[in-house]
C-alpha positions as CSV (number, residue, x, y, z in Angstrom):
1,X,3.0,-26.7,-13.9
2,X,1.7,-23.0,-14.7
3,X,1.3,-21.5,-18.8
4,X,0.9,-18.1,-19.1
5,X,-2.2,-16.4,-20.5
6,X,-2.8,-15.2,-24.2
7,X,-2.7,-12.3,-23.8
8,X,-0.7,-9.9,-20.9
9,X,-3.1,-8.5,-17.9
10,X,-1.5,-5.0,-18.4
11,X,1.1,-4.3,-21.6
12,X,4.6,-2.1,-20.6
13,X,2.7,1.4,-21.9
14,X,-0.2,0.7,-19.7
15,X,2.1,-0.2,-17.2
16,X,4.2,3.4,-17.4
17,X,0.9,5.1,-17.9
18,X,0.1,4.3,-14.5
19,X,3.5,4.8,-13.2
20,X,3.2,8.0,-14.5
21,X,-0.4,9.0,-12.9
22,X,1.1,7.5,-10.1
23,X,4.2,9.7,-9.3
24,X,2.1,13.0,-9.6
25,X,-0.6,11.9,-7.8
26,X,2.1,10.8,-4.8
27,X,3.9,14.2,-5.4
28,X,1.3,16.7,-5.3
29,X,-0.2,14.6,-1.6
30,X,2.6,13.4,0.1
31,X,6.4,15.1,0.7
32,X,8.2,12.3,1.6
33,X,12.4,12.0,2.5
34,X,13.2,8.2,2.0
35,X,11.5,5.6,-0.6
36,X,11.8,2.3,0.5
37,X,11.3,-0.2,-2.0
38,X,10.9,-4.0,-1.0
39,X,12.7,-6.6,-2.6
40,X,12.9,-8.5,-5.1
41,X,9.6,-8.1,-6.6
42,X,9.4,-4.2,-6.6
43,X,12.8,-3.4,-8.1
44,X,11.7,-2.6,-11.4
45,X,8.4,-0.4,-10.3
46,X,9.9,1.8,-7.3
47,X,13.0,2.3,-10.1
48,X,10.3,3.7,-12.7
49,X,8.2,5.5,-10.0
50,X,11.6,6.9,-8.3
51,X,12.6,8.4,-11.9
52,X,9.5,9.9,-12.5
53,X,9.3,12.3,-8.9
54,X,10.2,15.9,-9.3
55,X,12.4,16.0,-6.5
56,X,15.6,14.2,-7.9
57,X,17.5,14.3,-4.1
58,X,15.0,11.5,-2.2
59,X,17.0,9.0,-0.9
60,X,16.3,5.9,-1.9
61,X,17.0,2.0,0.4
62,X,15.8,-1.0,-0.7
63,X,14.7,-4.1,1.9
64,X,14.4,-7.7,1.7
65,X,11.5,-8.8,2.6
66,X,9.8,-12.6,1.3
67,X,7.3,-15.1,2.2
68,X,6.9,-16.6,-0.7
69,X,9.9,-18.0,-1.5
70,X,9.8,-20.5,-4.6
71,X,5.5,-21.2,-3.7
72,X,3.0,-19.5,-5.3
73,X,1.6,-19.1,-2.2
74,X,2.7,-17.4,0.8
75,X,4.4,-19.1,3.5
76,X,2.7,-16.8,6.2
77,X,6.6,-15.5,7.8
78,X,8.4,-12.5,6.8
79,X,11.7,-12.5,6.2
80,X,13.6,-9.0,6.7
81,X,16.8,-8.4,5.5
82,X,19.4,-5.6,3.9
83,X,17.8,-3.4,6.9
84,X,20.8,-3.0,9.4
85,X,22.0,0.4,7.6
86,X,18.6,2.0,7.3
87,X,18.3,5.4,9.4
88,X,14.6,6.4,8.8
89,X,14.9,8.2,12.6
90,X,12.2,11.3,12.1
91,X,11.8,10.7,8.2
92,X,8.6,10.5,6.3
93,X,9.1,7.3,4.5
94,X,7.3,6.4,0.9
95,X,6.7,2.2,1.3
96,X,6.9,0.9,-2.3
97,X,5.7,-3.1,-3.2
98,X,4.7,-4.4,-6.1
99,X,1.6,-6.3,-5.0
100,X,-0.8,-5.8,-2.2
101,X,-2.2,-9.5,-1.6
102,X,-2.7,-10.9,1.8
103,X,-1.8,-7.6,3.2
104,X,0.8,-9.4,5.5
105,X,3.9,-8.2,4.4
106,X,2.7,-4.9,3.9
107,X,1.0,-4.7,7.3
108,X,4.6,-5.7,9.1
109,X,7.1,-3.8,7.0
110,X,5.0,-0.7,7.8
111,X,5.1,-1.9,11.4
112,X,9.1,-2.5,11.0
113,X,9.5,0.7,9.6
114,X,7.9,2.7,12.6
115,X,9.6,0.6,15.2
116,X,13.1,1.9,13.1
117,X,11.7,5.4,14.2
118,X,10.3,6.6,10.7
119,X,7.6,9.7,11.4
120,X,5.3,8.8,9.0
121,X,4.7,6.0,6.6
122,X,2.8,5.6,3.9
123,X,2.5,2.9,1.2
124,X,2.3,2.5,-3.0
125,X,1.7,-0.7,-4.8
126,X,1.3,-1.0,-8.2
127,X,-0.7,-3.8,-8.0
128,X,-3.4,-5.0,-5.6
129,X,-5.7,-7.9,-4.9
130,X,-8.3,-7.5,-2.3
131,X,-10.4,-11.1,-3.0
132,X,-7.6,-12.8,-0.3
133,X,-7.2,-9.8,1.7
134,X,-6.3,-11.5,5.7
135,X,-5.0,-8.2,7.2
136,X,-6.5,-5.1,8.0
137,X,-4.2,-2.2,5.8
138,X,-4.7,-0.3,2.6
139,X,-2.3,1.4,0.0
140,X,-2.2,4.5,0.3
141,X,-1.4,5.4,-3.3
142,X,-2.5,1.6,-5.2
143,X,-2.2,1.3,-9.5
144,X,-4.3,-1.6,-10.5
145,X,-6.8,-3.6,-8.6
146,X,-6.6,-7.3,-10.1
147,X,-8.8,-10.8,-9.2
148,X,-6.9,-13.2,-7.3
149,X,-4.8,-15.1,-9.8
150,X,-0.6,-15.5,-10.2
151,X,1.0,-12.6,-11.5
152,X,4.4,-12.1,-13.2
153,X,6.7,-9.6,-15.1
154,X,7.6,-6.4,-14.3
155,X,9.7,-7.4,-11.3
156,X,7.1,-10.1,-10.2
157,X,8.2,-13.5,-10.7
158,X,7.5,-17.7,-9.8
159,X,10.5,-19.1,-8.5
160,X,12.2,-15.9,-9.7
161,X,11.6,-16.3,-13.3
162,X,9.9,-13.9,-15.5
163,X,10.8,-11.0,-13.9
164,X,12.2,-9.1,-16.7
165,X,9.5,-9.0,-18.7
166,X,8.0,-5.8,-19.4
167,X,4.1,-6.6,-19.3
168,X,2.2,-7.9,-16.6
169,X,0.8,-11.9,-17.1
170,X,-1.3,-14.6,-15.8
171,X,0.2,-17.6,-14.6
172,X,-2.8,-20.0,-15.2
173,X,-2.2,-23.9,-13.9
174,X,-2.3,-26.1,-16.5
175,X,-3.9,-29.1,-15.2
């Protein structure tokens, strides 16, 4: 069984701070078509990040893509789906995920994406871990580094609860 900590890791303002710092720092170095925001975990971030970009007429798909399933660790196999309609032929394409942690999924969706003919692709996480790091890839554009622990809120969940919470916690085990 998991508690969360006292206190949140990052509140909701630091949160849109960064969101914020973020989007003009992705605006003024990359001129991206399509944002493609992995499910479910980065929902709330790539909205926020998406609002926040002066150019109001990028198109915007959202994948699914899971290993984790109801663990807290991840099974090791992707899962794509919500893919069959995306036409990224020739596009520069903005990969957005909530956390950078293995480096796995992040290391085959941009893989996916290239095979589905994108021209460029380049990735955003609001969140990063590098202490359990197994494949080679960086963020491009990354918010926060954290230490290895279980994260929730802000579109990150356990077993898909907590997810709507607007600050960033620990999940600490309680035994």
């Amino acid at each position: 069984m998991y508690k969360m900590s006292l206190m949140p890791l990052y509140t909701a303002e630091a949160i849109q701070e960064m969101v914020q710092i973020l989007s003009e720092k992705i605006a003024r170095n990359y001129k991206f078509d399509v944002v493609v925001g992995l499910l479910t975990g980065s929902f709330v971030f790539a909205s926020d990040l998406c609002r926040h970009f002066p150019n109001k007429k990028i198109k915007v798909h959202f994948i699914k893509a899971s290993s984790y399933g109801d663990a807290t660790e991840s099974s090791g196999k992707l899962n794509i789906s919500l893919a069959d309609d995306l036409d990224i032929t020739g596009k520069k394409v903005l990969l957005v995920d909530d956390i950078l942690d293995t480096g796995l999924t992040l290391q085959e969706m941009v893989k996916f994406l290239q095979e589905k003919g994108a021209a460029e692709v380049r990735s955003c996480v609001l969140l990063e871990k590098r202490a359990r790091r197994k494949a080679n890839i960086k963020a491009d554009f990354v918010g926060f580094s954290i230490e290895d622990g279980f994260v929730v809120g802000y579109g990150l969940d356990c077993a898909g609860e907590y997810r709507t919470m607007p600050d960033i916690w620990t999940l600490e085990n309680e035994n």
